[in-house]
BASE-522261 format. One record per atom (N, C-alpha, C): residue number from 1; atom name; x, y, z. Coordinates in nm, 3 decimals, decimal comma, m for minus. Layout:
# BASE-522261
  num  atomo       c1       c2       c3
  NUM     CA        X        Y        Z
...
//
This chain:
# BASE-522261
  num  atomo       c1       c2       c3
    1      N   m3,460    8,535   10,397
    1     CA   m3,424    8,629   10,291
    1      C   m3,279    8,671   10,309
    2      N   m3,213    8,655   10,204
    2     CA   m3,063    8,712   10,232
    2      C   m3,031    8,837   10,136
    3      N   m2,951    8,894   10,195
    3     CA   m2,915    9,036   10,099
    3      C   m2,778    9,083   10,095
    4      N   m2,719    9,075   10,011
    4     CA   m2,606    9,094   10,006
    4      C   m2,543    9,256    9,945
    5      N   m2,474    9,322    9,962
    5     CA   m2,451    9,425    9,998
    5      C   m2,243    9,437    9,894
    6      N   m2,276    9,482    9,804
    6     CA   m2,081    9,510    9,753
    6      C   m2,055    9,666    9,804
    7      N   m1,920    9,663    9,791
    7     CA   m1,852    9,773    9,823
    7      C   m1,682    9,786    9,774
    8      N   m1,625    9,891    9,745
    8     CA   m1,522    9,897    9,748
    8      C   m1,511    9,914    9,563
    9      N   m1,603    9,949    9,501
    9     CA   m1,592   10,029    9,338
    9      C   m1,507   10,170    9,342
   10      N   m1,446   10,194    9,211
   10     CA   m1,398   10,324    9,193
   10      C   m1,319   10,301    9,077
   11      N   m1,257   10,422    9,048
   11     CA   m1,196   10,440    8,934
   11      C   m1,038   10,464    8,962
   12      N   m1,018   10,383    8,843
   12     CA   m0,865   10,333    8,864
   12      C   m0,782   10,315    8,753
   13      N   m0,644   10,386    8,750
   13     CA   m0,593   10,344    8,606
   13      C   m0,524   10,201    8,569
   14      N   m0,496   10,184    8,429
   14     CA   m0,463   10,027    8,436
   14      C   m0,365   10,016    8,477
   15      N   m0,291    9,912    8,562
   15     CA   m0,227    9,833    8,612
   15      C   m0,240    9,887    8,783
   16      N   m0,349    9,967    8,811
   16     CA   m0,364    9,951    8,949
   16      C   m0,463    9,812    8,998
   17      N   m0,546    9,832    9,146
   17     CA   m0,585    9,707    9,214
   17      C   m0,697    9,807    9,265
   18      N   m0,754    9,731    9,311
   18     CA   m0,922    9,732    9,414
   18      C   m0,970    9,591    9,471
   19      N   m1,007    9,683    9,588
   19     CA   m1,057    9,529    9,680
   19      C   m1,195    9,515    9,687
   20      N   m1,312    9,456    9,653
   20     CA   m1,436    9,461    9,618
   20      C   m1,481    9,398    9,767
   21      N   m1,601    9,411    9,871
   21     CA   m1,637    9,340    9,957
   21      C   m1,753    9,315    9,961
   22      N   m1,805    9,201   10,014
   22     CA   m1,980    9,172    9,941
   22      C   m1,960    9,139   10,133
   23      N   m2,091    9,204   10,217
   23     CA   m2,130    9,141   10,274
   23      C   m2,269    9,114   10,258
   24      N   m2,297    9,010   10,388
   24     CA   m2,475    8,935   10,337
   24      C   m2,511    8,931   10,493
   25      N   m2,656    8,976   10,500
   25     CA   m2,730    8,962   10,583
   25      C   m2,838    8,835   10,540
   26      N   m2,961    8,807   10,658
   26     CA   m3,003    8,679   10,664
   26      C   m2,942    8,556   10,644
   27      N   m3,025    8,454   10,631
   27     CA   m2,987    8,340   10,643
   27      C   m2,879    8,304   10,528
   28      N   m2,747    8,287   10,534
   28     CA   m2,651    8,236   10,467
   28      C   m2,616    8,105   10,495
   29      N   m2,646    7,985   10,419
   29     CA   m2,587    7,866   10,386
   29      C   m2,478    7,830   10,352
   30      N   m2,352    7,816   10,439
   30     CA   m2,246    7,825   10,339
   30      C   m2,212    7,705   10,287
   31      N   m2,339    7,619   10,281
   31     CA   m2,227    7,471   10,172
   31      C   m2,294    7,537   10,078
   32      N   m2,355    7,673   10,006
   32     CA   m2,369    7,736    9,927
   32      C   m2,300    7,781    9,830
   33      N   m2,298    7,782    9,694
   33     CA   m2,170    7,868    9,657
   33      C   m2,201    8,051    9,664
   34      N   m2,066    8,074    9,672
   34     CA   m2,106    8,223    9,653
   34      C   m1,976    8,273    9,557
   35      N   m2,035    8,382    9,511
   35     CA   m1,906    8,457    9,363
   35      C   m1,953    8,615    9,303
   36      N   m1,859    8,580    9,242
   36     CA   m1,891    8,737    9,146
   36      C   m1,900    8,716    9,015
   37      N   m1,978    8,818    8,994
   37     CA   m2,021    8,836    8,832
   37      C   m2,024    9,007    8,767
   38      N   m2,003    9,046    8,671
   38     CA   m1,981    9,146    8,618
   38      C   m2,027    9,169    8,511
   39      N   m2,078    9,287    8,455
   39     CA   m2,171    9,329    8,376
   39      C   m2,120    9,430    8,310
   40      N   m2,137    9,454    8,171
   40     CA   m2,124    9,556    8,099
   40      C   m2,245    9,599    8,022
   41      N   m2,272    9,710    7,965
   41     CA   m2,387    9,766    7,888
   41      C   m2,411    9,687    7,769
   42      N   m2,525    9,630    7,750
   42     CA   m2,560    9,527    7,628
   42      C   m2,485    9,404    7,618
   43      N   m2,446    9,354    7,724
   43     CA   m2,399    9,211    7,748
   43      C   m2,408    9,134    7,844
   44      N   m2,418    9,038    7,838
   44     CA   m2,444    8,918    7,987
   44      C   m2,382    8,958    8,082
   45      N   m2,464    8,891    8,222
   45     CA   m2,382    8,873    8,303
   45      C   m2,305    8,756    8,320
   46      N   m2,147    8,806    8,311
   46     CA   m2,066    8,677    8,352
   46      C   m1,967    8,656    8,457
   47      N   m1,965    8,487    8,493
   47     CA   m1,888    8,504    8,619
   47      C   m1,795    8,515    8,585
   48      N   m1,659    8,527    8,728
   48     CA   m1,594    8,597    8,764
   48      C   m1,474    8,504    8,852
   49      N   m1,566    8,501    8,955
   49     CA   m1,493    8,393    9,008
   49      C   m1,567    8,331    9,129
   50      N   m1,571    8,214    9,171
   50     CA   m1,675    8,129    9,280
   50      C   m1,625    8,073    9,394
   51      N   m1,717    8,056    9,487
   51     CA   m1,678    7,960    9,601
   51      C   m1,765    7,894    9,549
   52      N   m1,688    7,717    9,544
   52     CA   m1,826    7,594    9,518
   52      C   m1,852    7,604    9,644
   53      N   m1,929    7,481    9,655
   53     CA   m2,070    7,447    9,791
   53      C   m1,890    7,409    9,885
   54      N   m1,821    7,306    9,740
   54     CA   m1,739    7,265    9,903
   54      C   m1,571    7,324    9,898
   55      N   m1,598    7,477    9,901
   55     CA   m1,479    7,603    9,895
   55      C   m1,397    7,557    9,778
   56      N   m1,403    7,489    9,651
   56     CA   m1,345    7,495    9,558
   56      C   m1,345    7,629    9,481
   57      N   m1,238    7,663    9,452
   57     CA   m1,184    7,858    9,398
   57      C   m1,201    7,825    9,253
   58      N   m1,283    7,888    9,172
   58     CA   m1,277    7,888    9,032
   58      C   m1,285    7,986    8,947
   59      N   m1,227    8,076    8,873
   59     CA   m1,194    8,183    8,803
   59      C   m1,230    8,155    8,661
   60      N   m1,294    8,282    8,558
   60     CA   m1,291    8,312    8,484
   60      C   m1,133    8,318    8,444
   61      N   m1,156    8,277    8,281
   61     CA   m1,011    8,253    8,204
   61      C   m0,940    8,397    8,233
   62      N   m1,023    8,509    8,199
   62     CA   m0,993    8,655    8,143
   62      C   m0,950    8,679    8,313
   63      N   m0,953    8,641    8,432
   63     CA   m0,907    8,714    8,542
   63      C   m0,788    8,602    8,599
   64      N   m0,756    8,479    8,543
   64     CA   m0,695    8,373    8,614
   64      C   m0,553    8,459    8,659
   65      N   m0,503    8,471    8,762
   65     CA   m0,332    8,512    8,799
   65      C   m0,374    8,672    8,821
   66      N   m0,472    8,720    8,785
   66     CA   m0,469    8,869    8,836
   66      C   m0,603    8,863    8,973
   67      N   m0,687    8,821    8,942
   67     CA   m0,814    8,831    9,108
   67      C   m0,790    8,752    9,162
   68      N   m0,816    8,766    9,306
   68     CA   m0,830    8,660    9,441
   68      C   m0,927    8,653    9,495
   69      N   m1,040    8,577    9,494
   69     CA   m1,173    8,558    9,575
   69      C   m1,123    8,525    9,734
   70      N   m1,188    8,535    9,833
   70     CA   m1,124    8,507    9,959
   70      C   m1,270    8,524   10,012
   71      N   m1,298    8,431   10,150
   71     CA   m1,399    8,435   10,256
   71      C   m1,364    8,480   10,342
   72      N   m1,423    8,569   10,420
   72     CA   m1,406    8,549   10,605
   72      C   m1,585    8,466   10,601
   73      N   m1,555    8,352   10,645
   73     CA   m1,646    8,263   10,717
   73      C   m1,697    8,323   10,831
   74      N   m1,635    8,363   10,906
   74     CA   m1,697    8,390   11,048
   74      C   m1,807    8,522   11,011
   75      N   m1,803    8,603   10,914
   75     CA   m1,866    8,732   10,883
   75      C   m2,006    8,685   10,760
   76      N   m1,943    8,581   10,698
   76     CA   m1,974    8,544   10,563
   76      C   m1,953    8,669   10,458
   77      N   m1,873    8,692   10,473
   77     CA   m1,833    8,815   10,332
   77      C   m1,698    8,791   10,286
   78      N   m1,742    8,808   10,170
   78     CA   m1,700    8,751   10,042
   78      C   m1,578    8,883    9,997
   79      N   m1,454    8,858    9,921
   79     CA   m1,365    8,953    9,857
   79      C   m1,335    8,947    9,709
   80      N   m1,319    9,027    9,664
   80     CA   m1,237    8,981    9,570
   80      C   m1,106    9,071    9,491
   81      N   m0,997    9,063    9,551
   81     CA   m0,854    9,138    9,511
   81      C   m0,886    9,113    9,374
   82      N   m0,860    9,257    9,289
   82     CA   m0,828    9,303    9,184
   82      C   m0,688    9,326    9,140
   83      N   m0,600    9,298    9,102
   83     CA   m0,463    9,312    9,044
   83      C   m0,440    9,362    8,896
   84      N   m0,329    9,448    8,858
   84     CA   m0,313    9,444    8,747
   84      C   m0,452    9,476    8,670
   85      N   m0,523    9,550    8,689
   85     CA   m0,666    9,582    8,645
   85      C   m0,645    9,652    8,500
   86      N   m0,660    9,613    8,370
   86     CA   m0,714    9,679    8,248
   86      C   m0,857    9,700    8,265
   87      N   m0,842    9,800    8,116
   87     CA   m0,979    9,863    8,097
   87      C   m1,072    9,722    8,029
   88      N   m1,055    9,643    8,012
   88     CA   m1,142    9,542    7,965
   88      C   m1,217    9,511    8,076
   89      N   m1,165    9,532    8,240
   89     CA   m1,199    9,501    8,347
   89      C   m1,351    9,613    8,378
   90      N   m1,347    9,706    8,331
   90     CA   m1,438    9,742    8,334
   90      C   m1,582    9,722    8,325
   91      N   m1,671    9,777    8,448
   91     CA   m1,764    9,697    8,448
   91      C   m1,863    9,719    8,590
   92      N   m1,975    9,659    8,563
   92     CA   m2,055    9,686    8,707
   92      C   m2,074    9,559    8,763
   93      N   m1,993    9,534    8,882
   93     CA   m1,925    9,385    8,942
   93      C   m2,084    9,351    9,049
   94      N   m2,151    9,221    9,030
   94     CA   m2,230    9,216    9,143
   94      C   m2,206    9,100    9,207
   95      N   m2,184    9,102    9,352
   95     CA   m2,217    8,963    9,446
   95      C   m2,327    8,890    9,438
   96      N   m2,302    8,754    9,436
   96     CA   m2,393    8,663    9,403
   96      C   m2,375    8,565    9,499
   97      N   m2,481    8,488    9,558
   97     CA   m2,496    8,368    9,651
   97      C   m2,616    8,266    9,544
   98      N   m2,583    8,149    9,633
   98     CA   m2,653    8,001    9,532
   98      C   m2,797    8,044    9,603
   99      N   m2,876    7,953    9,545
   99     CA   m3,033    7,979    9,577
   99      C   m3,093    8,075    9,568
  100      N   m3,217    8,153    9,657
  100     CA   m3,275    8,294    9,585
  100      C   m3,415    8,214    9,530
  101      N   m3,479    8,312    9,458
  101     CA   m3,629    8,270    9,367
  101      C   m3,569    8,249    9,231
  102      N   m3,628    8,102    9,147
  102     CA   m3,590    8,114    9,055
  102      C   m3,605    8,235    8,904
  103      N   m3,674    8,299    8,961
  103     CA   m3,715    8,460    8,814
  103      C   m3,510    8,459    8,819
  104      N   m3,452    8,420    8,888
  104     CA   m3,330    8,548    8,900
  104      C   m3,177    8,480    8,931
  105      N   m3,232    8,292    8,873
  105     CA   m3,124    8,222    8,885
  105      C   m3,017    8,257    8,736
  106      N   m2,940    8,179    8,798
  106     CA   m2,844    8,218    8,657
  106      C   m2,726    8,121    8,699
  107      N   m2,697    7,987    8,574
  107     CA   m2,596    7,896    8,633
  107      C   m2,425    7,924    8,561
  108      N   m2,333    7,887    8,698
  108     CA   m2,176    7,953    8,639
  108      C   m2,131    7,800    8,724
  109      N   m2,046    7,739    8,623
  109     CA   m1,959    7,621    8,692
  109      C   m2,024    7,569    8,849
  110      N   m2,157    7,507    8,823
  110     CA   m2,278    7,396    8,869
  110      C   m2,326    7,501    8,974
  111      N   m2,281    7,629    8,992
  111     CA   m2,359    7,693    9,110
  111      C   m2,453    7,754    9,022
  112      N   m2,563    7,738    9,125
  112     CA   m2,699    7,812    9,056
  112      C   m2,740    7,934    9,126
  113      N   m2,685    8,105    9,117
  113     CA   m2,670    8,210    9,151
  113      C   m2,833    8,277    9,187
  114      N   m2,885    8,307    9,283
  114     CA   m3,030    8,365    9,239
  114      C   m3,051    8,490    9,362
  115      N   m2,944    8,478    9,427
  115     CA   m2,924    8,599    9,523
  115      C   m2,803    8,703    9,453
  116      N   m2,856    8,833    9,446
  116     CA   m2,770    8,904    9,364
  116      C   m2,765    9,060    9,467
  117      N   m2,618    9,096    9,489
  117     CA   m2,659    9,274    9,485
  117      C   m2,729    9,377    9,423
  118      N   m2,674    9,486    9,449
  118     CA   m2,699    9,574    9,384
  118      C   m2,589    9,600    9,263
  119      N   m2,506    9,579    9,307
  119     CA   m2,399    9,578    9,207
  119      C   m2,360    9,716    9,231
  120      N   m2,233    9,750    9,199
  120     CA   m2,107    9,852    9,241
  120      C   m2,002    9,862    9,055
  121      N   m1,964   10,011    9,057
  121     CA   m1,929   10,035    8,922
  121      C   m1,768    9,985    8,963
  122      N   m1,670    9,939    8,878
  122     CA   m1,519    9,944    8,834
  122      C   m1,479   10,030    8,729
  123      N   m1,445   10,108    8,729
  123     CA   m1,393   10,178    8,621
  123      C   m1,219   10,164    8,610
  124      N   m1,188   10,135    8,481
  124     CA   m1,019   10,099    8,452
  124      C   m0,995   10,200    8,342
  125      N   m0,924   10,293    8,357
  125     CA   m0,902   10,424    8,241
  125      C   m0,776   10,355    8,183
  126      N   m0,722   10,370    8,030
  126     CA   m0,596   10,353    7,991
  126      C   m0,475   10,407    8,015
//
């Protein structure tokens, strides 16, 4: 069973930054992918940005040149630098790892997400 754990939400005006940190307990696979996904009220969850199985970095259009996903391997926890943050950024950001039970998969550029946080709020004021 793995559980992954975010941190590092708050409220922030636009053109500041936040550093988001997902760590994970149990068994972590890392030719796994792992990423983020973000949520707003009455809309999907969508990704964000990924580690493939084999550390390929892939970003959502809407964050390309402003977020940085980053690993520490040795911890298995996951980052992701916020830059230049608008209020569109707003949102309740959750860590995601590949595998999990399928009730709770969900596929983003061939990773199949089914381990999820709790998820952590971003708030971006104008």
């Amino acid at each position: 069973q793995v559980q992954l754990t975010e941190s590092g939400g708050d409220s922030v005006q636009a053109g500041g930054s936040l550093r988001l940190s997902c760590g994970s307990s149990g068994h972590m696979d890392r030719r796994y992918c792992m990423g983020w996904f973000r949520q707003t009220p009455g809309k999907e969850r969508q990704g964000v940005a990924v580690f493939d199985s084999d550390d390929t970095i892939r970003y959502a259009d809407s964050v390309k040149g402003r977020f940085t996903i980053s690993l520490d391997k040795d911890s298995n926890t996951v980052y992701l630098q916020m830059d230049r943050l608008t209020p569109e950024d707003t949102g309740t950001y959750f860590c995601a790892a590949e595998g999990g039970p399928r009730s709770k998969w969900k596929l983003w550029n061939q990773c199949m997400f089914g381990y999820w946080g709790q998820g952590i709020q971003v708030n971006v004021s104008a």
